[in-house]
N, C-alpha and C positions, 0 to 999 in steps of 0.2 A: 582732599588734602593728603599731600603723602608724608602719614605718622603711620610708625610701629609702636605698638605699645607694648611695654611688659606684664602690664596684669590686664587681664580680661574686665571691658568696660562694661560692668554690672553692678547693678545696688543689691545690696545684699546684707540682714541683718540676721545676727547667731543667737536665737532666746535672748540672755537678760541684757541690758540695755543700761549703762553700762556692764562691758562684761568683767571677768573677776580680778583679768589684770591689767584693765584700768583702773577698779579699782582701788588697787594696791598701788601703782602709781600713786592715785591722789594721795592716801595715803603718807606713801615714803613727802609727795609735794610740801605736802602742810606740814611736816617735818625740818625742811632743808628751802622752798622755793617763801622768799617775801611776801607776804598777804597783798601787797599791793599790785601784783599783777593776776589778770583777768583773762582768763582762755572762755572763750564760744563754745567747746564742746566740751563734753562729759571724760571723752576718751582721747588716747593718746595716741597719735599717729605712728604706725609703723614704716608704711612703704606708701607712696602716691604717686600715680602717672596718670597722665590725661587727664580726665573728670574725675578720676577716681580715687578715696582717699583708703587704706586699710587700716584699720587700727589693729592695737595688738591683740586684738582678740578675732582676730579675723573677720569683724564686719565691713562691710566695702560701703563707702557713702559717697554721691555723689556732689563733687564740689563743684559751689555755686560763690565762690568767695575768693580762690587762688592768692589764700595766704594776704587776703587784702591788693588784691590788683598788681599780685608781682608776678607770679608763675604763667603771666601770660602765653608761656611758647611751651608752658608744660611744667611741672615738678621735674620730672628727670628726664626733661629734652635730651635724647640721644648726644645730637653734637655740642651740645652745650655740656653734657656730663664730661664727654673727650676731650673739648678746649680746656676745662678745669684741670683734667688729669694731666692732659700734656704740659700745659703750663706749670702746676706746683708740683713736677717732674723733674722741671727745671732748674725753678727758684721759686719760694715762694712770696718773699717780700725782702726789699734793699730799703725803701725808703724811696720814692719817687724825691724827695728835698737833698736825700744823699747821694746815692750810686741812681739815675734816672733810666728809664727801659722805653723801647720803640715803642709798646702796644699802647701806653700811655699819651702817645702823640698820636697814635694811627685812632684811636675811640676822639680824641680831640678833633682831629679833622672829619671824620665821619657826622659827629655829630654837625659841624660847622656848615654841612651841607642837609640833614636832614632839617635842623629846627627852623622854624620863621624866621624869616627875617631873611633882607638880600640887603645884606654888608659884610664887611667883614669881621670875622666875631675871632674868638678866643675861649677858652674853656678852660678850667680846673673842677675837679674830681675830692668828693669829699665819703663820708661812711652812709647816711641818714640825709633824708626828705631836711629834715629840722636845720641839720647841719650845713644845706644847698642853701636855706629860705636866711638863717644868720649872714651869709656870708653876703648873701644877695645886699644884704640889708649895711652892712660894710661898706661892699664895693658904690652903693647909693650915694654911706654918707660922706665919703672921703670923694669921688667925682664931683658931686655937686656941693656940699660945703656946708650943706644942712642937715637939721636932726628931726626932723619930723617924718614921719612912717603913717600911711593911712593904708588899714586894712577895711573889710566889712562883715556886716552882722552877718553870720552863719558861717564865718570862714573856720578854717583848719588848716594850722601850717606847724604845725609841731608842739611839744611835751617839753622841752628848753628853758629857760627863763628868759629868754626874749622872745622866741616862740610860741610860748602859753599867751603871751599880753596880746600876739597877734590874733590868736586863736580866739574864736567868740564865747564858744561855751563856758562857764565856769565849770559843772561838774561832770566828769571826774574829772577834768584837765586841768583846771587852776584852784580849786577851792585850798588852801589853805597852804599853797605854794608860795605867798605873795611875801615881800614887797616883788611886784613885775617890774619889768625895765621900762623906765619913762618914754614920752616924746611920741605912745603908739595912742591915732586916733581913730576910732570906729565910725564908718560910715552907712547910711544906707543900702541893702541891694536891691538888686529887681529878682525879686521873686514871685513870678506872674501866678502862681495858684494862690499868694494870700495877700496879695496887694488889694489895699481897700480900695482904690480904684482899680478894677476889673477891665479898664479899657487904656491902661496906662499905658503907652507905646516905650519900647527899650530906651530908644533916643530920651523920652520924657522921666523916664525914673534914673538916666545916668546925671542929667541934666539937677534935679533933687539932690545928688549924690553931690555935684560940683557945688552949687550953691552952698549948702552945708560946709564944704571945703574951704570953699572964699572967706562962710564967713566967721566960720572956727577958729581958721589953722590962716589962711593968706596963700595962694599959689605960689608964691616967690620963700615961702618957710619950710614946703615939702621937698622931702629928700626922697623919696619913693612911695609908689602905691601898688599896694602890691592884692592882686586877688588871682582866683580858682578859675579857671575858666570853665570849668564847671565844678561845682562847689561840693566835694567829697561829703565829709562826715557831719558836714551840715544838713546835708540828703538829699543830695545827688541835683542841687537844684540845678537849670541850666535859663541862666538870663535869658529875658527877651531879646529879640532879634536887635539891634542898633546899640545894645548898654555897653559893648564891652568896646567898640569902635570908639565911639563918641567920648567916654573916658581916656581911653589911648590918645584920642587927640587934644583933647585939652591938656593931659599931660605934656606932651611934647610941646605945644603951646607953653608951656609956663615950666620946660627944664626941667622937669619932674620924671624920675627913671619909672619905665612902666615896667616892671614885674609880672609874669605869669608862673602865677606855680602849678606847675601841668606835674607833680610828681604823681599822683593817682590816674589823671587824665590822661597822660601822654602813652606814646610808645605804643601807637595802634588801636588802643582801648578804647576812644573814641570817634574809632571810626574811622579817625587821619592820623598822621602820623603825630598829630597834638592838635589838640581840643581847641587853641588860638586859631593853626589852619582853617577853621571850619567858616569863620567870619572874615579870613584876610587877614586876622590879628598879626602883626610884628613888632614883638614886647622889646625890649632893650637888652632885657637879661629872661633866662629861663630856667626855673628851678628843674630839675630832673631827679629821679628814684624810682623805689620800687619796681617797674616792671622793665627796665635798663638790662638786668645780667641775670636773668631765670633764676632769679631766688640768691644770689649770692649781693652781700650787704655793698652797694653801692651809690651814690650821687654825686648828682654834678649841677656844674653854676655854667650856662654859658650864654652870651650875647656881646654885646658889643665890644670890639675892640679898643676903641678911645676908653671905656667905663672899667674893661680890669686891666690894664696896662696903667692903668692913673693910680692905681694902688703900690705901694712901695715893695721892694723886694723884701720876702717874708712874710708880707702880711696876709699870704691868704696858704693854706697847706693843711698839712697835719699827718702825723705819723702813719697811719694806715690811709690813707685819701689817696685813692685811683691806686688801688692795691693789685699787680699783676697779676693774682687769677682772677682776681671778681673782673678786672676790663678784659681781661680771656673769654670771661662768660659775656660780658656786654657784646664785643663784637662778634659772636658768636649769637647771641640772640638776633642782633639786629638782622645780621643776614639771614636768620629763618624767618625773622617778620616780614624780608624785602620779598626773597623767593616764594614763600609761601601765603603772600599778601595774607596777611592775618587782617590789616583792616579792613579790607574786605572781608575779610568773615568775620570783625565785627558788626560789621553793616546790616548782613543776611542775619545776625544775630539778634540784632534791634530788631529789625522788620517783621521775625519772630515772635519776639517780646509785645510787640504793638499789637499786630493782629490777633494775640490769642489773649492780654488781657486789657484790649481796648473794649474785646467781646463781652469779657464777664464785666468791666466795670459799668457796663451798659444797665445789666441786670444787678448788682450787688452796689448802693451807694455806698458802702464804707470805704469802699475804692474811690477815695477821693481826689487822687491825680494818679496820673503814670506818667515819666516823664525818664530822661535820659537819651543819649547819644550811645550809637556802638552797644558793646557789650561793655556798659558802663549803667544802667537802667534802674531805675526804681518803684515802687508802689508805696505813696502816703495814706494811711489809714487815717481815719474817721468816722464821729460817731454818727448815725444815722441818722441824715435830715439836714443835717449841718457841715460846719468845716473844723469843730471843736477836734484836736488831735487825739488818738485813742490808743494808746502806748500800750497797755493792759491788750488788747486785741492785739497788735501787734507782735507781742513777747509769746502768744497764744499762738499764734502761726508759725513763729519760729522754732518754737518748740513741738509741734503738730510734726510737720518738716522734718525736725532731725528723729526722733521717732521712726519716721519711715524710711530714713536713710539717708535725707538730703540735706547738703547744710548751705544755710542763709546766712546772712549776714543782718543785722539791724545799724540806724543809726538815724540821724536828723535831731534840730536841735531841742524837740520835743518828743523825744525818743518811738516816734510813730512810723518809721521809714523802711520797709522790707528793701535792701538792697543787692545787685545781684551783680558778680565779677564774674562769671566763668572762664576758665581758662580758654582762648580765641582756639587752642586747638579740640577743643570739646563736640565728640559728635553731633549731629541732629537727634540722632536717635535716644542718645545719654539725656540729651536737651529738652528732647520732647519729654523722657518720660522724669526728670526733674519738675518741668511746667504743670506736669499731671497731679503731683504728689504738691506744688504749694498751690493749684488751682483747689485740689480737695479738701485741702486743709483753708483755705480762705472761703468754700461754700461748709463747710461744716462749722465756722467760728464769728465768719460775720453774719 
C-alpha cells in the first residue's frame, strides 16, 4: 500500500501508565468536561497516524478502534489533511440552505454511484450517524403516509430521542432519557451464535421477524424498517445468510422503505464498499457516517429518488449539514479508498483475524464465537463449558491490551464483545503484533 507515515509505526510504552500529563489532564477534565461522557482510555491523545496513537506522554499505542470506525484511510491521511487545508483556505462554511457550493453536488453524485442500489437516488448530507438515521425516518413517513418504524433487538442507531427508542440497549443509551418517541417497534434478529434453534436457516428467522410484524404492527401500518446490516454495538453481529434478502423483500412487497444503516459498516470496512453489497442488498435509503471524510464530522441520507424528492422544500438540511470542508475530506477519502482498494485490505484483514483466532478458539472455550466481515470483526467471550456471557473477562482483556499498548474496543449487548476497527491502512506487521498482545492477554485471563 502506498502510505507515508509521520510517526514511526511502533508500540511503545514510557514507565507509569498513565503518564503525569495525562494525568493532569483528567484532572483539569473533572473540572470543566460533563461526567456524562466516557473515553476508553486513561490517556489523552496527542498526535496519531497510521496504527499509531501518541499520547502526551509519549507512549505510542497501537489502534485497533479508528476513533470507532471513522479514520479508516488514516488519522492524518496525507491528502485528506490537504483537501481540508485547501478547502477552509477558501471558505469555510456559507450554509449549503444559503449561498450552495459544487463539492456538495460532486460527494452527492459520487456517492449515487457507489451505494446499492441501480436507480436513480438523490442525497443530502447531515453532521452525525443519528442525524442520517432521523431523517431517514422522515423521509419514510412523509413518502409512504405512515408512522410506524420497526427496528431490532441488538440494534444501534444513535443517542437522539428518536434515535435512543430505535436503539436496543437501555444502558447507558436510554436509561432515564425517556419519555422516547412513539410508533418505534422492536423486532427479532438472527443472531446465529444464540439462536435457540442452532440450525435456523437466515430465510427462517427473517421469516419469525415478518410474522411478528403482521401480527403487531399490519404490513400496510409500517412506514420503515430499518436495521445494521451488520449490527455494530450490539457486537458486531452478522445475520445468517438469506435474513437480510428476505426482509427487503417482504418490505417492498407491502411499501415499506427498507433502510440500511451501514454508518459503521460502510465505506470499505466491510470488506465492500457496504455491508448490504455483500448479500445483493438494495435498501431504498442509506444511512452514511463516520468513516465518509477521515475523521471530520459528517453524514449523509441517500437512496431513492421518488422517497427524498416527496419531501417538501425545507424539510430536510440544517445549518452545518454537508459542511465544505468535511465533503473536502469525504471526497478525498473516497478516492484513497477507490485507488488504494482499502476493501481489499479489509478482506486480507479478516482472513487474518480468522486464521489466527479461529486457531486459539480451538483450544481456549471462552472464545465463544468470532465473527465479522472486513476489518470490521469480533470475539464473544464466555464462560467456560457454556454460552453464559462473561463481561468481567472481557473488561480483563481489555485492560490486559492497553497495558501493553494496544487499544480495543468493547461492546455487545451483554457487554462480552472484544471488538476490533483497525484502521484499513494499518500494516501487517503493526497488525500482527497487535494480534500477539490480545492473543496473550486472552491465554493469560481466560
Amino acid at each position: 500500500m502506498d502510505v507515508t507515515y509521520r510517526i514511526e509505526q511502533k508500540r511503545q510504552i514510557n514507565g507509569a501508565f498513565p503518564g503525569p500529563k495525562s494525568q493532569a489532564l483528567a484532572a483539569r477534565r473533572a473540572k470543566a468536561v460533563a461526567a456524562g461522557v466516557a473515553s476508553s482510555l486513561p490517556v489523552y491523545a496527542a498526535d496519531v497516524d497510521g496504527g499509531i496513537i501518541v499520547d502526551v506522554d509519549g507512549n505510542q499505542l497501537i489502534d485497533l478502534g479508528s476513533g470507532i470506525a471513522v479514520t479508516t484511510v488514516g488519522a492524518s491521511n496525507p491528502a485528506v489533511a490537504k483537501a481540508v487545508a485547501e478547502q477552509a483556505a477558501r471558505f469555510t462554511h456559507t450554509c449549503f440552505m444559503v449561498a450552495p457550493y459544487e463539492n456538495y453536488i460532486e460527494l452527492a453524485e459520487k456517492l449515487a454511484t457507489i451505494t446499492p442500489g441501480h436507480f436513480e437516488k438523490r442525497a443530502v448530507f447531515f453532521n452525525s450517524g443519528a442525524e442520517a438515521v432521523e431523517n431517514a425516518i422522515k423521509v419514510a413517513r412523509v413518502a409512504t403516509g405512515r408512522q410506524a418504524v420497526v427496528a431490532f433487538d441488538h440494534a444501534y442507531h444513535g443517542r437522539t430521542n428518536l434515535t435512543m427508542g430505535l436503539t436496543a440497549k437501555a444502558a447507558p443509551y436510554k436509561r432515564g432519557f425517556g419519555p422516547l418517541a412513539p410508533e418505534i417497534y422492536r423486532m427479532p434478529m438472527s443472531y446465529p451464535y444464540r439462536e435457540e434453534n442452532p440450525n435456523i436457516s437466515g430465510k427462517e428467522a427473517a421469516e419469525r421477524a415478518i410474522l411478528a410484524m403482521e401480527k403487531q404492527i399490519g404490513g400496510d401500518q409500517i412506514a420503515a424498517i430499518i436495521i445494521e446490516p451488520i449490527q455494530g454495538e450490539g457486537g458486531f453481529i452478522v445475520p445468517a445468510t438469506g435474513f437480510l434478502p428476505r426482509v427487503a423483500e417482504w418490505a417492498k412487497e407491502n411499501g415499506i422503505v427498507f433502510i440500511a444503516d451501514e454508518v459503521q459498516a460502510g465505506f470499505a470496512r466491510s470488506g465492500a464498499w457496504f455491508a448490504s453489497d455483500i448479500e445483493g442488498i438494495e435498501p431504498d435509503l442509506v444511512t452514511v457516517a463516520k468513516g465518509i471524510a477521515g475523521g471530520m464530522p459528517l453524514s449523509g441520507l441517500i437512496g431513492r429518488a421518488e422517497l427524498l424528492d416527496s419531501v417538501h422544500g425545507g424539510g430536510l438540511g440544517g445549518t452545518y449539514g454537508g459542511n465544505p470542508v468535511a465533503v473536502a475530506a469525504a471526497l478525498e477519502s473516497i478516492k484513497f479508498m477507490e485507488e488504494q482498494d482499502l476493501a481489499g485490505r479489509a478482506r486480507q484483514i479478516e482472513e487474518q483475524f480468522f486464521t489466527r483466532f479461529g486457531a486459539i478458539q480451538k483450544e481456549v472455550s471462552a472464545l465463544g464465537d468470532i465473527r465479522g466481515r472486513g476489518a470490521m470483526v469480533a470475539i464473544e467471550f464466555v464462560k467456560a463449558g457454556g454460552k453464559e456471557p462473561d463481561a468481567a473477562l472481557t473488561k480483563k482483556i481489555a485492560e490486559e491490551c492497553l497495558a501493553e499498548g494496544v487499544l480495543i474496543l468493547t461492546c455487545g449487548t451483554y457487554g462480552n464483545v472484544v471488538r476490533l476497527l483497525p484502521p484499513l491502512v494499518i500494516s501487517d506487521e503493526l497488525l500482527g503484533e497487535a494480534f500477539d498482545v490480545l492473543e496473550a492477554a486472552i491465554r493469560k485471563h481466560a
